[in-house]
C-alpha positions as CSV (number, residue, x, y, z in Angstrom):
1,X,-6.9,24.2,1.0
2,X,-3.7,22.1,-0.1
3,X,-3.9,20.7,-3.6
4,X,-2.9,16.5,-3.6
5,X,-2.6,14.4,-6.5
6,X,-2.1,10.6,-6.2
7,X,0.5,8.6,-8.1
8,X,-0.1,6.9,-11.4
9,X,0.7,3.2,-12.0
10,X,-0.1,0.7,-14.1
11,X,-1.3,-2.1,-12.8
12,X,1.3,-5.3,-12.3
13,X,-1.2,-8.5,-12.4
14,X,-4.4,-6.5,-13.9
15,X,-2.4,-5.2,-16.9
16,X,-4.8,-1.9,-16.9
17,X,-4.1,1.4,-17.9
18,X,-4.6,4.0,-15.3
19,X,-5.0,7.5,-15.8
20,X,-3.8,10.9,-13.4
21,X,-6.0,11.3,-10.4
22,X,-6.1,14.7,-8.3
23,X,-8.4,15.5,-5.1
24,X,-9.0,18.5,-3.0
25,X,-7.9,18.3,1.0
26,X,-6.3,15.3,2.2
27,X,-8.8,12.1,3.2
28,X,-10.1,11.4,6.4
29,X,-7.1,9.1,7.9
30,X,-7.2,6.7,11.3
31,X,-5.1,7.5,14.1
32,X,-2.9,4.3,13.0
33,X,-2.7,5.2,9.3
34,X,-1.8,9.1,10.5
35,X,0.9,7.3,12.3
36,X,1.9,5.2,9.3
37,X,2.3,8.6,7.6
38,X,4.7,10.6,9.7
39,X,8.2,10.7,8.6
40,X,8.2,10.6,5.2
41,X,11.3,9.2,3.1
42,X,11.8,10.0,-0.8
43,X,10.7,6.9,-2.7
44,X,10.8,5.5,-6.3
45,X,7.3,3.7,-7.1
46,X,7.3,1.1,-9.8
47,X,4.7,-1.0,-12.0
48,X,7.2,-3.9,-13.0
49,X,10.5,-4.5,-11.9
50,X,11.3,-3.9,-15.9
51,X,10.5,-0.5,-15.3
52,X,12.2,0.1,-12.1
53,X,15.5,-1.6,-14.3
54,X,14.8,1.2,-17.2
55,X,14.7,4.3,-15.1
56,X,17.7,3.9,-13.7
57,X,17.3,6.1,-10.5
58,X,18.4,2.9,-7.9
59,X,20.2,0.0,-9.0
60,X,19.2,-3.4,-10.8
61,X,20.2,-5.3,-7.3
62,X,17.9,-2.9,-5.0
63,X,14.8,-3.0,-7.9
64,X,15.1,-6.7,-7.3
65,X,15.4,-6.5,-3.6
66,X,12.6,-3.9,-3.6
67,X,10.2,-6.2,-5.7
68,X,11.0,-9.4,-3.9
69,X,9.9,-7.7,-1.0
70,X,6.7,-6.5,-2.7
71,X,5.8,-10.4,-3.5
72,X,6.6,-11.2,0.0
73,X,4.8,-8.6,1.8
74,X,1.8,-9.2,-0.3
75,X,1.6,-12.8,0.8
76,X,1.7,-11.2,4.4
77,X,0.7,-8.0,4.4
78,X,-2.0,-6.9,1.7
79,X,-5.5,-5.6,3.1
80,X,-7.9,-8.6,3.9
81,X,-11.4,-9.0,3.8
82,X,-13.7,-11.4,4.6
83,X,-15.9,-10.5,1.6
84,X,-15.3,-9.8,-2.1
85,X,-17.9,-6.7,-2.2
86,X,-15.9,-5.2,0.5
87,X,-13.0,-5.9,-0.9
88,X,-14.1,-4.0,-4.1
89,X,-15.9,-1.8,-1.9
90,X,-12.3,0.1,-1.3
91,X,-10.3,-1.1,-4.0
92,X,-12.9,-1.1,-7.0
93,X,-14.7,-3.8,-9.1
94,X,-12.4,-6.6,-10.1
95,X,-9.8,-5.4,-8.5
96,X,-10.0,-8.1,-5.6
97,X,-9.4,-11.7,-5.7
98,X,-9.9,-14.8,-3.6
99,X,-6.8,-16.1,-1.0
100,X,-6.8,-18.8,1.4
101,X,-5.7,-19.3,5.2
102,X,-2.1,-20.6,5.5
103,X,-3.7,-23.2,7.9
104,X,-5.8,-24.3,5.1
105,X,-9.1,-22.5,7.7
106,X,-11.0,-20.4,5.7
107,X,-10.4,-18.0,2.7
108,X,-10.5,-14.3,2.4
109,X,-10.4,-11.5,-0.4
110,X,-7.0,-9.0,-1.0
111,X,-6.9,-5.8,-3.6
112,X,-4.3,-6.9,-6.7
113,X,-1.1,-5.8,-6.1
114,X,-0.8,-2.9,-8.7
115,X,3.0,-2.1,-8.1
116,X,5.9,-1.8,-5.7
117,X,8.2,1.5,-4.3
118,X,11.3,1.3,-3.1
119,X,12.1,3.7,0.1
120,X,15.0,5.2,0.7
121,X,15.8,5.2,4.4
122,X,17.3,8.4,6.6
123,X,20.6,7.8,8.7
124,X,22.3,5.5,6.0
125,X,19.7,2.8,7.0
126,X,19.7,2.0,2.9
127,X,16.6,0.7,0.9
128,X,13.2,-0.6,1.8
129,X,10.6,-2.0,-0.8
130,X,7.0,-3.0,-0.2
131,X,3.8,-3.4,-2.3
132,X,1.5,-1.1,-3.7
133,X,-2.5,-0.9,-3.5
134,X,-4.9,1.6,-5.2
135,X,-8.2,2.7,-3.2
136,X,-10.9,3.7,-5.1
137,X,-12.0,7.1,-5.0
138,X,-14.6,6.5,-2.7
139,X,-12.3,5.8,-0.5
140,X,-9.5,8.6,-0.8
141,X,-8.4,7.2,-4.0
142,X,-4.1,7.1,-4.2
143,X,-1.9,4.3,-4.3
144,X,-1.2,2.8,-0.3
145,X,1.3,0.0,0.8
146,X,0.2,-3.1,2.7
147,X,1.0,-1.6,5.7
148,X,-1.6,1.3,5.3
149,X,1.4,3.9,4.2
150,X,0.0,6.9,1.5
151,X,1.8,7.2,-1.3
152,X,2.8,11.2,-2.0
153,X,3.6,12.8,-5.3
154,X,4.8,16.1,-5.0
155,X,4.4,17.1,-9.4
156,X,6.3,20.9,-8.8
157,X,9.4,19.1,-7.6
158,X,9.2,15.6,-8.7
159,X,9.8,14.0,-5.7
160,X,7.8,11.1,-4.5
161,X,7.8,10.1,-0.8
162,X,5.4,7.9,1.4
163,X,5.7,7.6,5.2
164,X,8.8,5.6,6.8
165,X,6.7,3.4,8.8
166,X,4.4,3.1,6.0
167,X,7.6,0.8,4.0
168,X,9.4,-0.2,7.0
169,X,7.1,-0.5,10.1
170,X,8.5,-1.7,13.4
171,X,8.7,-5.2,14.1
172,X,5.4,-5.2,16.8
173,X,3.2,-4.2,13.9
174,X,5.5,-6.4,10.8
175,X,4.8,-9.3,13.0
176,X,1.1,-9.0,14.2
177,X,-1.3,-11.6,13.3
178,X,-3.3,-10.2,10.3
179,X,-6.9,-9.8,11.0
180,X,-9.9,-10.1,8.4
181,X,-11.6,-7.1,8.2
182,X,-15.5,-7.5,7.6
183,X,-18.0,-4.6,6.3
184,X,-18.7,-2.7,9.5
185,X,-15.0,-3.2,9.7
186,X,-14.2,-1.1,6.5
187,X,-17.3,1.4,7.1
188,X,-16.2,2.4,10.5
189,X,-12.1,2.8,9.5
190,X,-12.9,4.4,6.3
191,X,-11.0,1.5,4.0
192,X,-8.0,1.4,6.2
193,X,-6.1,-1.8,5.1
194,X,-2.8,-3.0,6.1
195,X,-3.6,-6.6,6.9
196,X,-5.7,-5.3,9.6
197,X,-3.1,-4.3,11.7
198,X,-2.9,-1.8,14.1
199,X,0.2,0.4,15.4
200,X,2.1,-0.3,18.3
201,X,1.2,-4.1,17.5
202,X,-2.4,-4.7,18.3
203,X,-5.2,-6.3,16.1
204,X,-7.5,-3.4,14.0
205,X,-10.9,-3.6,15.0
């Protein structure tokens, strides 16, 4: 059985330490985040933009390109749910917090953001940055993007890479409507997040 380990961060608005994680087989994954998955680009994952600036391994322009897209994406994009205790169900305890309906309709719960990667895309297509969530372990533990992309940390080379449509999904699924996932919602998909979105551009269900 292959060996994983999930990516450390610290956490961007929760200011917490956290420590190495490392699990046994790979967690049970939904056809749509298996998609998400599949082609995976070498990435650079951040907790602040100051940190992204100090390493030094892409420039100051694409860490603030990267984490501007982060911000944006989590306005958009993070995991919704329609309670708090689901929420923190997948994410852990007081790691949620309350956001409301651009219409001003209603209010939901989203996972704090604990962190941003930057991707770097095959074929010259440049960079791609997004946010960064982290389950609990209940729930496959690791850090995911918004979109429902795994984060991979591979510690005998160094090399850190997370699906390309997990950073930069097409356009059908970028521009669904987000859906609010309830309880039966979370039990039945196992966590999965990414705004409730489904591949190919359908609602998650």
């Amino acid at each position: 059985m292959m060996r994983s380990r999930s990516l450390t961060l610290t956490s961007l608005m929760a200011g917490a330490s956290l420590s190495l994680g490392a699990c046994d087989g790979t967690p049970n994954v939904s056809q749509a985040e298996a998609q998400l998955n599949k082609d995976p680009v070498e990435a650079f994952a951040y907790a602040s933009l100051d940190q992204c600036k100090a390493e030094d391994k892409v420039s100051d322009e694409e860490c603030d390109k990267g984490y501007a897209a982060a911000v944006k994406d989590n306005e958009t994009a993070a995991p919704r749910y329609s309670e708090q205790a689901s929420c923190e169900d997948v994410y852990g305890a007081g790691q949620c917090v309350p956001r409301s309906q651009a219409n001003g309709h209603g209010s939901f719960f989203t996972p704090l953001l604990t962190g941003f990667i930057i991707g770097r895309m095959l074929d010259g297509g440049g960079y791609r940055g997004t946010g960064l969530y982290r389950r609990d372990e209940r729930y496959g533990g690791g850090y995911y993007t918004g979109w429902g992309g795994r984060v991979n940390h591979d510690y005998s080379t160094g090399r850190t890479t997370v699906g390309r449509q997990g950073i930069d999904p097409p356009s059908a699924v970028r521009n669904a409507p987000a859906r609010v996932q309830s309880r039966s919602t979370v039990v039945s998909r196992g966590g999965f997040g990414g705004g409730g979105r489904s591949f190919g551009g359908g609602r998650g269900g």
